[in-house]
N, C-alpha and C positions, 0 to 999 in steps of 0.2 A: 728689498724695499719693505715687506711685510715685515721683517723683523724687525725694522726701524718704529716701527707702531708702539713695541709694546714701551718704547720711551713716551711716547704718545701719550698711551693709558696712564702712568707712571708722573708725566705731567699734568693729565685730569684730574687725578687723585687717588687712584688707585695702586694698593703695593706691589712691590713687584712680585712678590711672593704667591700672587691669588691672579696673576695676570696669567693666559693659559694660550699658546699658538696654536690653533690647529689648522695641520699646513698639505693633511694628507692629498688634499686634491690641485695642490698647485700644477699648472698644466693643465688641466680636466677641462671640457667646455661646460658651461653652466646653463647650457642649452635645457638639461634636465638632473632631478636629485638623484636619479638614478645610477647606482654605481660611483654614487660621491659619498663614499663613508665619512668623509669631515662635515661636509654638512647637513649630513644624515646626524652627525653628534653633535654639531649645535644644534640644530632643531630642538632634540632629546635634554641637551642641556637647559636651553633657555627653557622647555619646557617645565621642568625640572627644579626651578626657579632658582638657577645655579648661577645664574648670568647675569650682569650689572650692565657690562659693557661691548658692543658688535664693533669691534674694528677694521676697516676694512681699508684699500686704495681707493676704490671706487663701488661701492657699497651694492648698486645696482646689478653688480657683474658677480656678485656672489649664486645670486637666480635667477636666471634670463627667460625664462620660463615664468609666467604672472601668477600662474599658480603657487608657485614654490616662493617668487617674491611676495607675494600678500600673505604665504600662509606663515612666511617669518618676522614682516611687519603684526599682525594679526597675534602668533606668540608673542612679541616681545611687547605688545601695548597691553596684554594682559598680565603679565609676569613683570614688568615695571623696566624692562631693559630698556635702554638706550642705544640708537645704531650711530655712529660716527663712522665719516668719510674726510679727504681732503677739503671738502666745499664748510665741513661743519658737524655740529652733532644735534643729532634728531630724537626727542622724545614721539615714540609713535601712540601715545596716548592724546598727544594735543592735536586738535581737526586740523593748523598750517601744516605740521609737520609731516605728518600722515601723509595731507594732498601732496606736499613737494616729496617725498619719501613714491608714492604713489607712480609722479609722473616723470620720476628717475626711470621707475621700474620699468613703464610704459616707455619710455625711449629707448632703452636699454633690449628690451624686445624688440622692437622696430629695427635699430640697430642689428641685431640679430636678421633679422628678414631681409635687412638691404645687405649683409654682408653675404647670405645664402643666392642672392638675385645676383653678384657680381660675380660668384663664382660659376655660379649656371653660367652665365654668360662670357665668362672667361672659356670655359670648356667649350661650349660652340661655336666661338670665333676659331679655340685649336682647332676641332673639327674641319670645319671651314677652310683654313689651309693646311689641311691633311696631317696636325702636329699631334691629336690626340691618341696618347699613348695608353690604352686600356690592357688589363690584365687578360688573361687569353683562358678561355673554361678547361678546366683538368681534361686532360685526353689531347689538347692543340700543342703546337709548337710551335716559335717563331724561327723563319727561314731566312738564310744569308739576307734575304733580298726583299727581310723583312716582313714578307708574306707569310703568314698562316696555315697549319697541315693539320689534319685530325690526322690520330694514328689507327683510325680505320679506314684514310681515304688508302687508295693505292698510290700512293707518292714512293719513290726512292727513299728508303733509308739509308741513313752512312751503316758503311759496315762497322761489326763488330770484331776490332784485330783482336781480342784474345778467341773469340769463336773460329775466327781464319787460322789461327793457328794450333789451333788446337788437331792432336795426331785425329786421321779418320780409322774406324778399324771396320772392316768386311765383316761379316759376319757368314756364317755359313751358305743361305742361302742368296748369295751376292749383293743383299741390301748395307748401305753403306752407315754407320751412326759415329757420335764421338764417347768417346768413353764419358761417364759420371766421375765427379770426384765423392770418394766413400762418407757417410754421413759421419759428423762427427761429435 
């Protein structure tokens, strides 16, 4: 679907030749710019006054984060860009657009906070009926019967069949070991 955009740009008036995807963070949550090297390069770009046009699905979802959204409204009203979404295209120089560009951003957050609230709460309803399955601290293991063992409790270990089989040799003074195998 982002690819479909750059006919987008193409139909606003821009070449195809100077239209540029950057697609490195598809999948990424936009919670933060942290670890988002593509919008770490628009930022740099639009900075950069390399940038005419921000295309996006849904323009809000590129920074869900208000910092990172105002701080790329903010470049691109000084550098003369323009952001376009499905709903429209936004000059963030003009005070309407700003505000509606603004209260994307703000929903888009909020968004963000009701989807982190359903998922807490998705977890303690599993809790709740004993469904939540949590990863178990190095050193545990999970048991036929689903339970839990540190491997410094005294629990039964299963045996080790190449250890069982392996020859026992006496030694001289009748302590019993297994041979080593030689380094190699």
């Amino acid at each position: 679907m982002q690819y479909a955009l750059v006919d987008r740009a193409v139909s606003l008036g821009w070449p195809a030749s100077r239209v540029v995807v950057i697609d490195e963070d598809l999948g990424r949550s936009g919670a933060s710019a942290v670890a988002r090297s593509g919008f770490q390069r628009l930022v740099t770009e639009i900075g950069l006054d390399h940038v005419g046009l921000v295309l996006g699905i849904e323009m809000s979802c590129l920074a869900r984060s208000g910092k990172d959204w105002y701080q790329l409204i903010e470049l691109c009203a000084l550098s003369g860009a323009l952001l376009a979404d499905t709903d429209g295209v936004y000059d963030p120089a003009e005070h309407n657009d700003r505000l509606l560009l603004g209260l994307k951003g703000t929903m888009a957050e909020a968004e963000l906070h009701l989807i982190k609230q359903r998922m807490q709460a998705g977890r303690v309803n599993k809790a709740r009926r004993g469904e939540l399955a949590v990863p178990l601290p190095i050193g545990y293991a999970r048991r036929p019967d689903d339970a839990f063992r540190s491997s410094r409790w005294s629990w039964p270990t299963p045996p080790d069949h190449r250890r069982d089989r392996a020859p026992r040799i006496r030694s001289p003074g009748g302590a019993s070991r297994t041979p080593r195998r030689p380094h190699q």
